[in-house]
C-alpha positions as CSV (number, residue, x, y, z in Angstrom):
1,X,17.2,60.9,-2.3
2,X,20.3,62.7,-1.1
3,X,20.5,63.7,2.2
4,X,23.7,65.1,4.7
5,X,23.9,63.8,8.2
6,X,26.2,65.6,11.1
7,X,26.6,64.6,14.6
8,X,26.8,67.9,16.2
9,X,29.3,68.7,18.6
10,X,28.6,69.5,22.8
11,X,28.3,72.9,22.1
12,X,25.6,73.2,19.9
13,X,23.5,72.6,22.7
14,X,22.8,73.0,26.5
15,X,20.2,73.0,29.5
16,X,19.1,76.3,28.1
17,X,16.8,77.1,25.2
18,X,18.5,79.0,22.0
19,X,16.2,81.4,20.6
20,X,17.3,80.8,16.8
21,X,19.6,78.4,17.9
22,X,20.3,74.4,18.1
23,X,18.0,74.0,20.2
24,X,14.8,76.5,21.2
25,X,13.9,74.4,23.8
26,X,15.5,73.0,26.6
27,X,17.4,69.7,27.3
28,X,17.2,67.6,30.3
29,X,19.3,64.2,30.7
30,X,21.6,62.5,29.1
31,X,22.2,63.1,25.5
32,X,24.8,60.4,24.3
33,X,23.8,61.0,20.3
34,X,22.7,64.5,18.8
35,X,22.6,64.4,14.8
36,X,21.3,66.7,12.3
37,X,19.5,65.4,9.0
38,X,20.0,67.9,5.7
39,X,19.9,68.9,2.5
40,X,15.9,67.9,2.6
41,X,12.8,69.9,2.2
42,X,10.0,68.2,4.3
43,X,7.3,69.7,2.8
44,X,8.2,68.1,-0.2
45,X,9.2,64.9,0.7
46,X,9.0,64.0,4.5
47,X,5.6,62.7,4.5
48,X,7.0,59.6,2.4
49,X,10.4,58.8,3.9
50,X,9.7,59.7,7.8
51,X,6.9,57.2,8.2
52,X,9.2,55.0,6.6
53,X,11.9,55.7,9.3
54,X,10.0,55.4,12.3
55,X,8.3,52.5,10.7
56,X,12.1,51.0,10.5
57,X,13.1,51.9,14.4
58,X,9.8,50.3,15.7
59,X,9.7,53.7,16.9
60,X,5.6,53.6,17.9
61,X,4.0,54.3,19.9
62,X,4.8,58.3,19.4
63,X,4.7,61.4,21.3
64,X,4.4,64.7,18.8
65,X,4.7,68.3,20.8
66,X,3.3,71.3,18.8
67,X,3.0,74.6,19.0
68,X,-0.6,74.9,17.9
69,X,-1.7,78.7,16.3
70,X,-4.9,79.5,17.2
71,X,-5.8,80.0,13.3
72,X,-5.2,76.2,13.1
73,X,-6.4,75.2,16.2
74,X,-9.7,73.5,14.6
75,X,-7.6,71.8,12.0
76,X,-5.5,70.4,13.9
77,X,-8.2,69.0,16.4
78,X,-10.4,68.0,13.9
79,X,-7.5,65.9,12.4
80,X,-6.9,64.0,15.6
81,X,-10.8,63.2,16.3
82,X,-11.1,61.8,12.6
83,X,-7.9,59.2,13.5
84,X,-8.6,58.7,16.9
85,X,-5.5,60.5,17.8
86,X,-6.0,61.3,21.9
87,X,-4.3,64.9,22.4
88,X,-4.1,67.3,25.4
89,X,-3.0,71.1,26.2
90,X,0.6,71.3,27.4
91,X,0.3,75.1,27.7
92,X,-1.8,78.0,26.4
93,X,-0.4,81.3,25.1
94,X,-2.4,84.3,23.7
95,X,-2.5,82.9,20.4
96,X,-1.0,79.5,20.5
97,X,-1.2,76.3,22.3
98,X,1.3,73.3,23.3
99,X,-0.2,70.7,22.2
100,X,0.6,67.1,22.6
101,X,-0.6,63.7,20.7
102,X,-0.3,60.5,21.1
103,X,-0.1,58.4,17.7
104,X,0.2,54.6,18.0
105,X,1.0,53.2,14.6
106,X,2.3,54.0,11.0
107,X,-1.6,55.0,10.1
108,X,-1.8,57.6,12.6
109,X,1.6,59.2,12.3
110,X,1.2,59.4,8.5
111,X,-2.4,61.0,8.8
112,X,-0.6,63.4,11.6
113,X,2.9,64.4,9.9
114,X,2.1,66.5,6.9
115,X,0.2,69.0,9.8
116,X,3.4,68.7,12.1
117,X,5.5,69.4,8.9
118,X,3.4,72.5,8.2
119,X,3.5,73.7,11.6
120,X,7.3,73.2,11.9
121,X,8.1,74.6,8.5
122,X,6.7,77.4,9.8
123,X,9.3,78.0,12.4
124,X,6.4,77.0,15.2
125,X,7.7,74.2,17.4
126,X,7.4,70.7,16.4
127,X,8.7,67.4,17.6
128,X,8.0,64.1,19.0
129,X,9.6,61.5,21.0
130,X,9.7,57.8,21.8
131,X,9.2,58.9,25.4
132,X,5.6,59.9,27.1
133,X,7.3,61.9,29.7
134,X,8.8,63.3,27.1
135,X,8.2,67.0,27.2
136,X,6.8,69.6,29.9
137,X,6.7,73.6,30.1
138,X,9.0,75.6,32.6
139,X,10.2,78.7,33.1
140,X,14.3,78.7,31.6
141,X,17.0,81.4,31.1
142,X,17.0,81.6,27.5
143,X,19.9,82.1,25.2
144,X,20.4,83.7,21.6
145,X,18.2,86.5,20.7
146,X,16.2,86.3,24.3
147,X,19.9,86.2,26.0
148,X,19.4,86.4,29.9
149,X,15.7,86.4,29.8
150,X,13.1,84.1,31.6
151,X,10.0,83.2,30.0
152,X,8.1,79.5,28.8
153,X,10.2,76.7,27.3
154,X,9.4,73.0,26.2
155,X,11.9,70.9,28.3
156,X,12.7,67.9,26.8
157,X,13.5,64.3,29.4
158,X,15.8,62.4,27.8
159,X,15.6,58.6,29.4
160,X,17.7,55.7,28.7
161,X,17.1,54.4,25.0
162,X,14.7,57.0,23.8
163,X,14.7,59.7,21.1
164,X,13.3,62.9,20.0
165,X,13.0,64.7,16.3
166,X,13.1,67.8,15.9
167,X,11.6,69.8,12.8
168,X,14.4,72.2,12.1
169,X,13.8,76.1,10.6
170,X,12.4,76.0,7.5
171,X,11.5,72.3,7.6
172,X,15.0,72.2,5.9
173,X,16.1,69.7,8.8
174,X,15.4,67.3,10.9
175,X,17.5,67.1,14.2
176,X,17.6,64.3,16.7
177,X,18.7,64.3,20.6
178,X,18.8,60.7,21.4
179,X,19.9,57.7,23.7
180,X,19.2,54.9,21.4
181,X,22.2,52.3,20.9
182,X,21.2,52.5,16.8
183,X,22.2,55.9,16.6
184,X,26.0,55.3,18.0
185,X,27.7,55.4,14.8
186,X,27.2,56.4,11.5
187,X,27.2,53.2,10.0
188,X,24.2,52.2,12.3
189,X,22.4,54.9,11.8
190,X,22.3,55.3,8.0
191,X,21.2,51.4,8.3
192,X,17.6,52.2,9.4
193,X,17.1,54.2,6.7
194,X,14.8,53.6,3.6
195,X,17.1,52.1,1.2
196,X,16.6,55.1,-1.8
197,X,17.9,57.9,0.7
198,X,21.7,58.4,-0.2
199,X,23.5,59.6,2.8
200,X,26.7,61.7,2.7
201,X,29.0,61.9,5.9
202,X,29.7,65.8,7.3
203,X,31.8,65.8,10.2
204,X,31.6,69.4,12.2
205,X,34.2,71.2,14.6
């Protein structure tokens, strides 16, 4: 499996929320290793080779944040009840919630992940984290095609050694803001990998 990896620069990312940008949430702390993962389709493939991955970094227990369309609502409930997955409201909007669960262990993130690819693919918000204080809601200045205007954002807390994953537009990506020492070069970072993904090195100015 051939997949491109980027460490983006500083300026691909700020305190403020991008609307159609790297990021559309906001970033809070430090953010010593920010990395994009490409040239993958996750509905096809990300349900085999990101349990995998987090299985690898000993990554568990997780934290997933996702914005939860009303039309899915009961799905998505229904899928965490039948695994034992605890979840709570972050937010409500008209016709979506923030939702966040808590997955301990490969069995629950792989029963979890093909719904958080679906709802990412679709350009809704989802990621998760290593951290439980991990994400909260607050009113930012957004950027992009909201430039100058206040409403909602996910904030993300960074803290010393953890990590958060981002489903990218499109589920063409996954992007990661993290703090974790294995992430500090390249040649670290492709190491966690499953051994069949093929990684090729794209540096960015």
């Amino acid at each position: 499996m051939d997949v491109d990896i980027s460490y983006l620069p500083a300026h691909y990312f700020s305190s403020d929320p991008d609307n159609g940008g790297f990021f559309p949430f906001a970033i809070e702390g430090p953010t010593n290793y920010v990395f994009d993962i490409g040239n993958i389709y996750l509905p096809d493939d990300g349900d085999r080779w990101l349990p995998m991955w987090m299985k690898n970094l000993s990554a568990f227990p997780l934290y997933c944040c996702m914005e939860v369309p009303s039309y899915w609502k009961e799905e998505f409930e229904e899928i965490c009840k039948s695994n034992h997955i605890a979840y709570k409201s972050l937010a409500y909007k008209k016709k979506s919630d923030m939702k966040i669960a808590e997955v301990h262990g490969l069995k629950q993130f792989q029963m979890l992940l093909p719904f958080c690819i679906t709802i990412g693919s679709s350009n809704s918000l989802a990621l998760w984290s290593t951290n439980r204080a991990a994400f909260s809601v607050e009113k930012r200045k957004w950027k992009g095609n909201w430039f100058k205007k206040f409403d909602d954002s996910v904030v993300v807390h960074l803290e010393e050694g953890s990590s958060v994953f981002w489903i990218g537009y499109d589920g063409t990506s996954i992007a990661v803001i993290s703090n974790n020492h294995l992430f500090s070069t390249y040649e670290k970072l492709i190491s966690t990998f499953p051994e069949y993904m093929k990684p090729t090195f794209w540096e960015l100015e």
